[in-house]
C-alpha positions, -999 to +999 in steps of 0.1 A: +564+263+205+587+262+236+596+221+236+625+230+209+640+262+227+661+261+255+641+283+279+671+301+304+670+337+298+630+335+286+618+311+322+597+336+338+580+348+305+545+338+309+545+333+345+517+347+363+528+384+379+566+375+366+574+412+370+567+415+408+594+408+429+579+380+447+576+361+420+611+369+412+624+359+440+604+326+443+617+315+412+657+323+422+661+357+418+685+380+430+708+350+440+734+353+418+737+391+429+743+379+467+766+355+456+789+385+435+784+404+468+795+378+492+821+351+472+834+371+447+856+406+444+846+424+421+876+416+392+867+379+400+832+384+383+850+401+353+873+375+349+838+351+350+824+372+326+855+373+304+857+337+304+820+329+299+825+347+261+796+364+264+795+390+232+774+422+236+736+414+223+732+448+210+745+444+176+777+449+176+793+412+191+821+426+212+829+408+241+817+422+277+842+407+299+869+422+274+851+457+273+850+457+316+884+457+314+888+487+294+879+505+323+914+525+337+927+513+373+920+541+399+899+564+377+863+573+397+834+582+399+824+556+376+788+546+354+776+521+341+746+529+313+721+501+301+713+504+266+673+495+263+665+527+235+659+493+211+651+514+178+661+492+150+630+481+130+625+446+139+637+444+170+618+441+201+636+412+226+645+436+249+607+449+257+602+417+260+625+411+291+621+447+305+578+443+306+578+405+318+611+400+338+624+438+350+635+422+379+668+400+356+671+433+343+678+447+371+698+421+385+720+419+357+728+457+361+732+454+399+760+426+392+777+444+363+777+478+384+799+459+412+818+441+386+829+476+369+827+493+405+801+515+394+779+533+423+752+554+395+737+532+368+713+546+345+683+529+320+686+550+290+650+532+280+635+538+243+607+566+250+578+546+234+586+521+256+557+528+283+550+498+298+588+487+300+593+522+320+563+515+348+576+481+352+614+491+353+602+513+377+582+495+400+611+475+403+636+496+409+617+507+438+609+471+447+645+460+450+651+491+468+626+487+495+640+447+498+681+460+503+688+450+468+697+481+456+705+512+477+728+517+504+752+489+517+734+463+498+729+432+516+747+445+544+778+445+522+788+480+522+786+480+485+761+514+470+744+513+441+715+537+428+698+529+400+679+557+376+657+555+345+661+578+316+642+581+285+646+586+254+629+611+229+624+590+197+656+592+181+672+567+166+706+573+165+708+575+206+710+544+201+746+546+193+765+546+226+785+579+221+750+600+206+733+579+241+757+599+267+758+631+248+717+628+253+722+616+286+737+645+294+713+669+284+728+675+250+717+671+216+720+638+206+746+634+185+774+611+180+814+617+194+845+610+177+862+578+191+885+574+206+884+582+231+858+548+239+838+556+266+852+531+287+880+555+292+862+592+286+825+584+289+795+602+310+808+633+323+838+626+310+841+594+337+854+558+329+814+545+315+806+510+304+778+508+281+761+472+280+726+463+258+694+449+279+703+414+270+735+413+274+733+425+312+702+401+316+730+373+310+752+380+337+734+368+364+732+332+350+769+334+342+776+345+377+755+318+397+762+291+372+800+299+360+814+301+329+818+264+317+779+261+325+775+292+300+799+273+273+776+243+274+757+259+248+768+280+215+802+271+194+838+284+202+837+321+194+799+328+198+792+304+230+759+310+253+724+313+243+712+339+216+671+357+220+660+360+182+633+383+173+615+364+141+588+386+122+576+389+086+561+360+068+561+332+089+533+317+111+542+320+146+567+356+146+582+360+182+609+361+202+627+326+207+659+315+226+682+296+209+720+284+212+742+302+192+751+281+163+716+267+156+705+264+121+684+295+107+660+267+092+654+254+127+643+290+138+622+293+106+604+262+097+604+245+131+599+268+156+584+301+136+557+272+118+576+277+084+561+301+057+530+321+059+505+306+039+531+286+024+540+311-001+581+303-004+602+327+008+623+355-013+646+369+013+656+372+049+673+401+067+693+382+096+700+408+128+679+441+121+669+459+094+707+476+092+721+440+082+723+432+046+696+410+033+704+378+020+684+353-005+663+333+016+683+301+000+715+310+012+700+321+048+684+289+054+715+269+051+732+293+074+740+289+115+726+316+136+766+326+150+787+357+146+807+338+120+786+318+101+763+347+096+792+373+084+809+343+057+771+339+041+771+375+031+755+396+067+756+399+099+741+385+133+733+419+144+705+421+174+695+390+164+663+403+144+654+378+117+628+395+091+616+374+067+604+382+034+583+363+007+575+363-028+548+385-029+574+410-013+585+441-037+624+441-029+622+479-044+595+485-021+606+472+011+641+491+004+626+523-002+600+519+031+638+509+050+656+541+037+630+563+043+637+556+078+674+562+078+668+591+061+643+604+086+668+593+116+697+607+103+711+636+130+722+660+102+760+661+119+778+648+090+777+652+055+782+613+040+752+604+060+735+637+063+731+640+021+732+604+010+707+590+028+689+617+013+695+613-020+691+576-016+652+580-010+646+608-039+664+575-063+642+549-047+613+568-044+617+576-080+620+541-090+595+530-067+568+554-086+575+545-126+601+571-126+634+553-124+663+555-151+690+527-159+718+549-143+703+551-113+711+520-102+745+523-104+740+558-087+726+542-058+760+520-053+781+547-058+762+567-032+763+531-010+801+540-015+806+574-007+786+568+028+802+535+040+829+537+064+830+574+058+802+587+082+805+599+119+789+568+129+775+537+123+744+551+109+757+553+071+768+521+074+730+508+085+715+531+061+742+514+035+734+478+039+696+468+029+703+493-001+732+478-012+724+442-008+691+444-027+710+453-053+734+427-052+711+398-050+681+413-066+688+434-091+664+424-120+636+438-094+654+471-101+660+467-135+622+454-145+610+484-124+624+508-141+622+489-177+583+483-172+570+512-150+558+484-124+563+462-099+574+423-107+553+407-081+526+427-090+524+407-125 
């Protein structure tokens, strides 16, 4: 179903040999990075940036333009690190862009890199990503053999080298602080901020750290400018959003949508509706580190920063997982904090012990074994993590856990009254 998406940052998926740079550059690539080059200095594509309002698509919303000019006047060497170790469960936009269009990719960092004055950029690319490494690859060394990336680019006297590093399965790297300590050879475990990396970052160095998607945006922003950008979205989440849709609906994907459109045009419309028609209990809206939220209340929500966060989540990466009614809630919990258990880095305690603790309860209730103080256990565990661990890992671990509580607590309750499941019958 592409009729009902706006197809910008998704045009060259499905095009025959879209990652070679031929077909790249037949279709307008690498345009909008000689136009930065040649029109613009580089604190004129900031300020472009910065007025586009394009909001980091890694999770977290912040906006890029505003994070650019974090960086300290004067202070060099500088780096610019792109995000692409995509580890939260049910995300996977990113792979899609790096495997079918490295070349935007690429671009996107090139652009950024001048922007922030940055001369060594770095992939730090999710280590089970294979394919996404031989095509970033390939076209790093494709762009470099065309004068896209190298020495005075273009003949501009601008320098830019561009390296891939991957990851070793951890989870937690994905946090930008745990990212450079691992990037550096350490283990990889998260820093105390601040300082923010844009001031103290890579070796210590002014570093701006910028999600797959969000850098794949910047050359449309750049070419286009930033009223053409604001054409789509609302006020405080403008441009167009990727959304990562699996679970139980007919057609799971990745689609591209302006930010702002309803959740029920994503789910019935373009995602085919239901699987089997079997109604749906619940829908976790950016990842599986957002809270969960009754598939009622989710459908009559906006896919936008705001709209999601006053309906009870948050937009997140922009993975939608829906769930149906044939779907343990006790189940699927326990499956989701096994996980945060396992990708915990140990470093401190909240996190460390009550992830922990959270599986042994679930696990517990999970197998016939659960008591009626146990769910109150698990909030007051939710509790002693949130807001009190190194990172945001506690918090992710924190929010299917406490949510399914909140909205489906009889699940709980007939679990551990009954021995059973309540879908099971």
């Amino acid at each position: 179903m592409t009729g009902m998406q706006t197809k910008v940052l998704l045009r060259n998926i499905g095009v025959p040999n879209s990652h070679e740079i031929e077909t790249y550059l037949s279709r307008g690539g690498y345009q909008a990075l000689q136009k930065a080059l040649r029109e613009h200095q580089p604190a004129e594509v900031v300020r472009i940036v910065a007025d586009s309002g394009l909001r980091g698509r890694g999770g977290a919303g912040f906006p890029t333009g505003r994070k650019w000019m974090f960086l300290p006047k004067g202070v060099y060497p500088r780096y610019l690190i792109c995000n692409a170790d995509e580890g939260e469960p049910g995300t996977f936009k990113d792979r899609v862009l790096m495997e079918h269009d490295p070349h935007g990719v690429i671009e996107g960092i090139a652009i950024a890199s001048y922007a922030c004055e940055v001369h060594q950029a770095f992939i730090y690319l999710r280590g089970e990503y294979e394919l996404s490494y031989h095509r970033l690859r390939d076209a790093i060394v494709q762009a470099s053999e065309r004068g896209f990336l190298g020495k005075n680019i273009l003949g501009t006297g601008y320098d830019l080298d561009v390296h891939i590093v991957r990851g070793a399965g951890s989870y937690v790297c994905g946090e930008e602080t745990a990212l450079l300590s691992s990037l550096e050879g350490k283990r990889g475990h998260p820093k105390l901020k601040p300082p923010f990396p844009a001031t103290e970052g890579l070796y210590r160095k002014p570093t701006i750290v910028n999600n797959v998607e969000t850098l794949f945006n910047v050359p449309f922003i750049v070419e286009h400018g930033a009223e053409w950008y604001r054409q789509w979205g609302t006020e405080r989440s403008p441009g167009l959003k990727l959304f990562c849709v699996s679970g139980h609906v007919e057609r799971p994907g990745t689609y591209e949508l302006p930010m702002g459109t309803p959740m029920r045009t994503l789910i019935d419309d373009l995602c085919g509706g239901p699987r089997d028609g079997i109604p749906l209990k619940a829908i976790i809206p950016g990842g599986s580190s957002t809270p969960m939220m009754p598939a009622e209340v989710a459908l009559q929500t906006n896919l936008d920063y705001e709209s999601i966060f006053e309906a009870g989540s948050l937009l997140g990466a922009g993975a939608v997982i829906v769930i149906n009614e044939k779907t343990c809630i006790v189940r699927t919990t326990h499956r989701l904090a096994g996980f945060y258990r396992h990708e915990s880095c140990g470093k401190c305690i909240p996190c460390r012990e009550g992830t922990d603790w959270m599986y042994k309860i679930l696990h517990r209730i999970e197998h016939g074994q659960g008591r009626t103080e146990d769910l109150d256990l698990l909030l007051d565990i939710c509790d002693n993590i949130a807001e009190k661990s190194f990172c945001p890992l506690g918090d992710a671990a924190v929010g299917p856990v406490r949510s399914s509580l909140t909205h489906f607590r009889e699940e709980y309750e007939f679990h551990v009254s009954e021995k059973r499941c309540l879908v099971d019958g």
